[in-house]
C-alpha positions in Angstrom: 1.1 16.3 79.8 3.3 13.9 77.6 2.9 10.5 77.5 6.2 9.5 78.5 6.3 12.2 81.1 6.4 11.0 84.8 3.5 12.6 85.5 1.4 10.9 83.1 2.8 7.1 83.7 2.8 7.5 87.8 0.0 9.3 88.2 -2.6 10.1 85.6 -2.8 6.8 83.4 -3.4 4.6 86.3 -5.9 7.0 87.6 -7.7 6.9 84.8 -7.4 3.3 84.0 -8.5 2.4 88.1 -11.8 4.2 87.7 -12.6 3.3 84.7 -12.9 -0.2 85.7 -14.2 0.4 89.1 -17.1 1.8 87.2 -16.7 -1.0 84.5 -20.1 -2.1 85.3 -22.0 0.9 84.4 -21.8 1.7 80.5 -22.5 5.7 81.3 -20.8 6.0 84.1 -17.6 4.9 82.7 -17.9 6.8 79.6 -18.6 10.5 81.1 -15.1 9.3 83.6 -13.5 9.1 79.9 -14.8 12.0 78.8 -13.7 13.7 81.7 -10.4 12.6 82.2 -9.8 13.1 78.2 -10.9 17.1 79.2 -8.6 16.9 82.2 -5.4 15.5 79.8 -6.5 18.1 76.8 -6.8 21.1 79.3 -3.4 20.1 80.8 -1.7 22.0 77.6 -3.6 25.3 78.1 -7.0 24.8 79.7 -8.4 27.9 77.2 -8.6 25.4 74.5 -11.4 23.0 76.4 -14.1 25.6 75.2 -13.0 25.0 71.4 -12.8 21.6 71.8 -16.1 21.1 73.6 -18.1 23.7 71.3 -16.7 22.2 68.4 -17.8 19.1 69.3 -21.5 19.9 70.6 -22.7 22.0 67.8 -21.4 19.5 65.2 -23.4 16.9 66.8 -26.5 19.5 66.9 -26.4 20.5 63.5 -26.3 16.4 62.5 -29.0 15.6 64.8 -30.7 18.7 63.3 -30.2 17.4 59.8 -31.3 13.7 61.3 -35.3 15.2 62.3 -35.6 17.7 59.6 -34.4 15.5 57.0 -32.4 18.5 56.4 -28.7 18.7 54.2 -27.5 21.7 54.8 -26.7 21.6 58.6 -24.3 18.6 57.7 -22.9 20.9 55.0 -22.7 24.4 57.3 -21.0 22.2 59.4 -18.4 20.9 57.2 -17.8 24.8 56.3 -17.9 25.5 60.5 -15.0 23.1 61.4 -12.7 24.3 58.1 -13.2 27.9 59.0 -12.3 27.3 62.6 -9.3 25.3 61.5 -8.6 28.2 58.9 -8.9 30.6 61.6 -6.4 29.4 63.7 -4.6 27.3 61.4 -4.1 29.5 58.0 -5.1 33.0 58.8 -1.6 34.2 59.1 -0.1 32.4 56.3 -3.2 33.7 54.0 -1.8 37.2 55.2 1.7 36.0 54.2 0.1 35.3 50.5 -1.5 38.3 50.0 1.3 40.8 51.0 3.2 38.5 48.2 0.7 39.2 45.4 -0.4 42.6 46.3 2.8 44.2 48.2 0.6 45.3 50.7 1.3 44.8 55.0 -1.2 42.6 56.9 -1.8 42.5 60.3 -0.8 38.7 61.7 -3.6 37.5 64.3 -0.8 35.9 66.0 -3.4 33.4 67.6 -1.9 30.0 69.3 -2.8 27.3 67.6 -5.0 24.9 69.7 -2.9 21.3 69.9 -4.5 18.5 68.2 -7.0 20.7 66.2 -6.2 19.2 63.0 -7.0 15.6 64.3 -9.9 16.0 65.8 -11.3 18.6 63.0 -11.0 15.8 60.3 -12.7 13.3 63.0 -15.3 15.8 62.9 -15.4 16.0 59.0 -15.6 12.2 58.5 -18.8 12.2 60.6 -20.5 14.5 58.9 -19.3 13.6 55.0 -20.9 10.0 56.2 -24.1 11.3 57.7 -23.9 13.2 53.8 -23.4 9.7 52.3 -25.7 7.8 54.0 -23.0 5.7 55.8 -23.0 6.8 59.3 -25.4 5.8 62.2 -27.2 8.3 65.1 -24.9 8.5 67.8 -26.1 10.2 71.8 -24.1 13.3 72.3 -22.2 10.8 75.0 -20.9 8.9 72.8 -20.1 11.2 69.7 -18.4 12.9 72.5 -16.0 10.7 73.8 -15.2 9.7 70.1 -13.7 13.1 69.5 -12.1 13.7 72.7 -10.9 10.1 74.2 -7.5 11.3 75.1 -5.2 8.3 74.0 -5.9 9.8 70.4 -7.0 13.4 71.2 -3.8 15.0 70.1 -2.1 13.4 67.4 -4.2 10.6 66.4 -4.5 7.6 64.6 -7.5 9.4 62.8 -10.1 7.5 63.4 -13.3 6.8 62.1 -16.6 6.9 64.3 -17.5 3.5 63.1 -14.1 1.7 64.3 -14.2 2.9 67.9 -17.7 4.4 68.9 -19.2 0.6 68.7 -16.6 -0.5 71.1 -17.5 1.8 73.9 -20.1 -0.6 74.7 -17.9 -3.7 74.7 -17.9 -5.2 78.6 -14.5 -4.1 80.0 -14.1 -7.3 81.9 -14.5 -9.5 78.7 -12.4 -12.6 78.6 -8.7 -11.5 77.9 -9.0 -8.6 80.0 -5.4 -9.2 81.7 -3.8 -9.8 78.4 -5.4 -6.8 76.7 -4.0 -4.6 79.7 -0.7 -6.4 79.7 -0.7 -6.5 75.9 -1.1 -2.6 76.1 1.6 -2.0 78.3 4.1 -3.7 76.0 2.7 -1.6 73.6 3.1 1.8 75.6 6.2 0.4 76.6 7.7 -0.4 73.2 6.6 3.4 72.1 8.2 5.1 74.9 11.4 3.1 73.7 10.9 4.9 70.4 10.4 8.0 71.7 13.0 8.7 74.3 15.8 6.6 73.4 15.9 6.5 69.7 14.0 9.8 68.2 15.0 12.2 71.1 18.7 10.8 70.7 18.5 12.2 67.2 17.8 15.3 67.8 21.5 16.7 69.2 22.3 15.6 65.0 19.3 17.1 63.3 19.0 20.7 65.0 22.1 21.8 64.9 22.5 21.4 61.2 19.0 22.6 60.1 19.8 25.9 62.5 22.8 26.4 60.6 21.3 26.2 57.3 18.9 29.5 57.7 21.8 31.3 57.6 24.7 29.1 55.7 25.2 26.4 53.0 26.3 23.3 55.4 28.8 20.9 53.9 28.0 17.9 52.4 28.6 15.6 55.3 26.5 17.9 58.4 23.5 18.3 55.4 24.0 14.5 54.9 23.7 13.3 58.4 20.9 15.8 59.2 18.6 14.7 56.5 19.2 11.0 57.3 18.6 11.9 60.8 15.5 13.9 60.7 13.8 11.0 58.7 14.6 8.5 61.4 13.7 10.8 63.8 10.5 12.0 62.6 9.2 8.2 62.0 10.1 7.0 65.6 8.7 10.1 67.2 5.4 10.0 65.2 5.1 6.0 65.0 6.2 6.2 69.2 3.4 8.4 69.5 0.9 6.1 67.5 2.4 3.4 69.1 1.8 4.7 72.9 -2.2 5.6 72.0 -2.7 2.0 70.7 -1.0 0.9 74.2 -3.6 3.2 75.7 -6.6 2.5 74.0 -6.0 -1.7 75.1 -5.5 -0.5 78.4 -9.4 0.2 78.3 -9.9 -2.2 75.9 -10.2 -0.5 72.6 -8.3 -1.4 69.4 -6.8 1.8 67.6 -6.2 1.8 64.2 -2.5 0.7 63.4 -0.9 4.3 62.0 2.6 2.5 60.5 3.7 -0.4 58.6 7.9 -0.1 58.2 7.1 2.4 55.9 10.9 2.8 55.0 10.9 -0.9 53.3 8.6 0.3 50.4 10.0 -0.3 47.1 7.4 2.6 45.3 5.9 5.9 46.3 2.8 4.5 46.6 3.5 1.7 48.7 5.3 4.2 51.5 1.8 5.9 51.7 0.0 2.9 52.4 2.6 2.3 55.6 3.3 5.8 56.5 0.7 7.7 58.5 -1.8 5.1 57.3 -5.0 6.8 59.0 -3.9 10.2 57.2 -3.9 8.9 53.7 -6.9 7.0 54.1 -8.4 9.6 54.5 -7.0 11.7 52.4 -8.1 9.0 49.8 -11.8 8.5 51.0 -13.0 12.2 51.5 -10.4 14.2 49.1 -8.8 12.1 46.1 -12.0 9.4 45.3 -14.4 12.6 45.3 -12.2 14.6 43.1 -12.5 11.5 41.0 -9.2 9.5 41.7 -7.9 7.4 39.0 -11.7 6.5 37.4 -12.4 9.0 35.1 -9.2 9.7 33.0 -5.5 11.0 33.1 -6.1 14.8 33.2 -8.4 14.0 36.1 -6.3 11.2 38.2 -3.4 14.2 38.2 -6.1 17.0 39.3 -7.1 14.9 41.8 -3.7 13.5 43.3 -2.0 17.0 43.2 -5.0 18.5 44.6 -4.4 15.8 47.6 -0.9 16.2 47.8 -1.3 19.8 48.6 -3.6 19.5 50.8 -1.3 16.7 52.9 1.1 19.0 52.9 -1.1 21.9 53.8 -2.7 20.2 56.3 1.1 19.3 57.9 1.7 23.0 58.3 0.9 26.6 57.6 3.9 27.5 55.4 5.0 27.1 51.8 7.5 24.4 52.6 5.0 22.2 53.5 2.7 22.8 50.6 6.1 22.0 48.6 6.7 18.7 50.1 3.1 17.5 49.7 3.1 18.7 45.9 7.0 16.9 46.0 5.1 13.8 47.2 1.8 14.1 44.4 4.6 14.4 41.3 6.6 11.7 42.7 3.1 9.4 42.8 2.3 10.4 39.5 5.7 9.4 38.7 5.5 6.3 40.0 2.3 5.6 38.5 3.4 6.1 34.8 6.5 4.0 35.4 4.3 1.0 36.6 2.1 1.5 33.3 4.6 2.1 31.0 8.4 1.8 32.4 10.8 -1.2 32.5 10.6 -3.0 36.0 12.6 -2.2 38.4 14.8 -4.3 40.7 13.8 -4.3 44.2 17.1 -3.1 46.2 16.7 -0.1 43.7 13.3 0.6 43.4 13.7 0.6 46.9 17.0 2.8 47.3 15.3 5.6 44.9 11.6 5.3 46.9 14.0 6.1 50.3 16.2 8.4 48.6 13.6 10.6 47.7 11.7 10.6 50.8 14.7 11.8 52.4 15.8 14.6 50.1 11.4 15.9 50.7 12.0 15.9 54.1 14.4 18.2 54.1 11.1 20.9 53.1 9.2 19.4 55.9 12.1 20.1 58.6 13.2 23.2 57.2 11.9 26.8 58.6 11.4 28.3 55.7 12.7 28.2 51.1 16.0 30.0 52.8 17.5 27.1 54.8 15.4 24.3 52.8 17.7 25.7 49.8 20.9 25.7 52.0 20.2 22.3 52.9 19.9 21.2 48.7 22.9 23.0 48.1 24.8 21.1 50.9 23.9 17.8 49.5 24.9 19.2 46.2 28.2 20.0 47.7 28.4 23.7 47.5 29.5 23.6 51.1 32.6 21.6 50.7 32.7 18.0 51.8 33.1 18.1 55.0 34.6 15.9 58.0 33.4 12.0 58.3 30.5 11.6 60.7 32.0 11.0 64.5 30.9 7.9 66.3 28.3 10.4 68.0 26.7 11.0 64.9 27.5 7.8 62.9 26.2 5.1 65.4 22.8 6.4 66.4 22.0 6.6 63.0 22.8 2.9 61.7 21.1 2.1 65.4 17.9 3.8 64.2 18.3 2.9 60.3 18.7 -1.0 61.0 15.7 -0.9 63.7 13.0 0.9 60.9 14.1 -1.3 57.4 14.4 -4.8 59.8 12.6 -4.8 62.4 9.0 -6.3 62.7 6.2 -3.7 62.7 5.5 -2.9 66.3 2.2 -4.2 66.8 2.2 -7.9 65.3 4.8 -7.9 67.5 3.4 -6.9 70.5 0.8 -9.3 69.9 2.5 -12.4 68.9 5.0 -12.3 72.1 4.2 -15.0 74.5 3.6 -14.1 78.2 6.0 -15.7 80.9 7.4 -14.6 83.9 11.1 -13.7 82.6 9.3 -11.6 79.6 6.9 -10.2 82.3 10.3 -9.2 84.8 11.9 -8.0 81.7 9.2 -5.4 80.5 8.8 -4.6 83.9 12.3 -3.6 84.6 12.9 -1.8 81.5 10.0 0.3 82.5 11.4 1.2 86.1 14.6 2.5 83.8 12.8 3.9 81.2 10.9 6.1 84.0 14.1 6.7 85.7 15.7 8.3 82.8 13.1 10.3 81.4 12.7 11.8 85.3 16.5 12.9 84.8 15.2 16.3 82.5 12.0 17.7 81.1 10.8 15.5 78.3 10.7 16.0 74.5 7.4 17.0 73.0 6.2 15.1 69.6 7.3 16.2 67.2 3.4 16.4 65.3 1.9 18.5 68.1 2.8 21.5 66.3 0.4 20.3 63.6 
């Protein structure tokens, strides 16, 4: 069930939302209704993974609450090990097969197994938990609530990643607080804006991205087609992913809950490491607070602070995908930090417009390894933009247009939610909003609707 499906907007989201204030009153009641409906949602995909997600869940929260009365370690550190070898399991085993046939020229039997959706969010919400019970840092929590932490459904399958201590404490916030209509209406904008995103800018991309990246698994494409389908792909995986991120925060102040902002016009950074601090913001925090400050980070010395980021990097882009064009791109992305960071210590300055122009430019030309399907077309696509293809024709108005639609919308416009919350309610606003939802729900009626693009992660 996707979130700008029909099904979803006419029928399940109001559902969920009516009960849950019908039983608004009653702090348990309305909690198990979430944790229900977030099973009902999750099962919707391919009710075989509610087991996995449940079981995860439970025996997590057993082993903490074991290592809570026994004043025990090692359950929190099985635990760890339990949620990484699931995620291996279904995540990396075939890919680990893929490695060893390469080193030993042996065949390996592929499991094949179907990768449950959402299973790499909810395994580092897991994680988190238990590194902070490790730490010191993290309260007791019921198996109610730990529960509906890991499963509530507006970030179930492709996040924000959250942290137990931003959203468990709200749970038991009174939904009928002051500002209840404008959280709701607040929310919709939200949802509203995200669905925008979604349908009529990221899915419109797609017709110039596919064909292109299809063509180079088996041909070097000219310079113009690898052009437009690089440029393309990195509009279109930002509005699908920031839609997405956009929709749950819409969600979540439905009920009442604040999600984490995930993006921050990540394409206006002027350095490497600003574009990491506004793309996928949950991801890299904690990539920073449970992988790259442990490993030591930038404290104790150079040869350290470039163990440590590479060792990040490649698990980023590991954790994006079970393939080696992935692992490139995150190890493209730890040598273009370092990179940066040396320049800022010891380089001239740069101007803006072209610190700026190189930061885009290169997160661009990486993005090429995270479309790709595999090296083979990844290195068609690098030689097209080298030219080895032949120039090519201009870009038709068809391919030309929706891109400098999307391009001028993610470097100018202002970041979604400070702008969601700073609009002023009035009726022409409200019969605005509320016609371009009636069209938005007509159009996406008219064919089956796109899934995210970060549910196959």
């Amino acid at each position: 069930m996707l979130f700008h499906s029909q099904e979803f907007i006419l029928l399940f989201l109001p559902v969920a939302v009516g009960i849950f204030y019908a039983l608004g009153r009653h702090q348990a009641a309305r909690e198990w209704w979430l944790i229900f409906a977030s099973l009902v949602f999750y099962g919707w995909w391919d009710i075989r993974f509610i087991p996995l997600l449940v079981g995860q869940t439970i025996v997590t929260w057993m082993l903490a609450e074991l290592a809570i009365r026994k004043d025990w370690r090692w359950p929190l550190y099985f635990a760890v090990v339990a949620n990484l070898s699931v995620l291996g399991l279904f995540k990396y085993i075939d890919f680990g097969a893929t490695i060893l046939e390469q080193v030993t020229g042996l065949e390996f039997a592929r499991a094949s197994l179907i990768l449950p959706i959402g299973i790499s969010f909810y395994t580092f919400e897991l994680i988190s938990y238990l590194v902070d019970r490790l730490r010191g840092t993290a309260p007791r929590y019921s198996l109610r609530v730990f529960g509906l932490f890991i499963a509530l459904f507006p970030h179930l399958i492709a996040g924000p990643i959250m942290r137990h201590n931003e959203i468990i404490p709200q749970f038991s916030y009174d939904p009928f607080r002051a500002g209840l209509f404008e959280r709701i209406g607040r929310g919709m904008i939200l949802f509203l804006i995200g669905f925008i995103e979604k349908f009529f800018i990221a899915d419109q991309l797609a017709p110039i991205v596919d064909p292109v990246f299809a063509e180079a698994s088996s041909a070097v494409p000219t310079i113009s087609a690898a052009s437009a389908g690089s440029l393309a792909f990195a509009l279109q995986i930002f509005f699908d992913f920031a839609a997405y991120s956009n929709m749950a925060m819409g969600i979540g102040l439905m009920f009442g809950f604040m999600l984490p902002v995930n993006f921050n016009v990540p394409y206006r950074a002027v350095n490497l490491r600003d574009f990491w601090r506004r793309w996928h913001i949950t991801l890299s925090r904690w990539l920073r607070d449970y992988v790259y400050i442990p490993l030591g980070g930038s404290r104790e010395g150079v040869a350290v602070y470039i163990w440590a980021t590479m060792v990040t990097m490649g698990l980023c882009g590991l954790w994006h995908g079970a393939g080696w064009t992935f692992v490139l791109w995150g190890l493209g992305h730890g040598i273009g930090l370092l990179v940066c960071r040396f320049w800022q210590v010891y380089g001239p300055p740069l101007p803006a417009l072209a610190a700026w122009a190189i930061t885009l430019t290169f997160v661009v030309l990486l993005f090429v390894l995270f479309r790709a399907v595999d090296l083979t077309a990844a290195g068609n696509m690098f030689a097209g933009l080298m030219g080895q293809g032949g120039p090519g024709a201009l870009w038709p108005a068809a391919t030309l247009v929706p891109i400098l639609i999307a391009g001028a919308i993610a470097l100018f416009k202002v970041p979604t939610y400070e702008w969601a919350m700073r609009i002023q309610p009035s009726w022409p606003v409200a019969i605005g909003f509320v016609a371009l939802a009636v069209f938005s729900v007509l159009e996406v009626g008219e064919g089956a609707p796109v899934s995210f693009i970060y549910f196959q992660f």
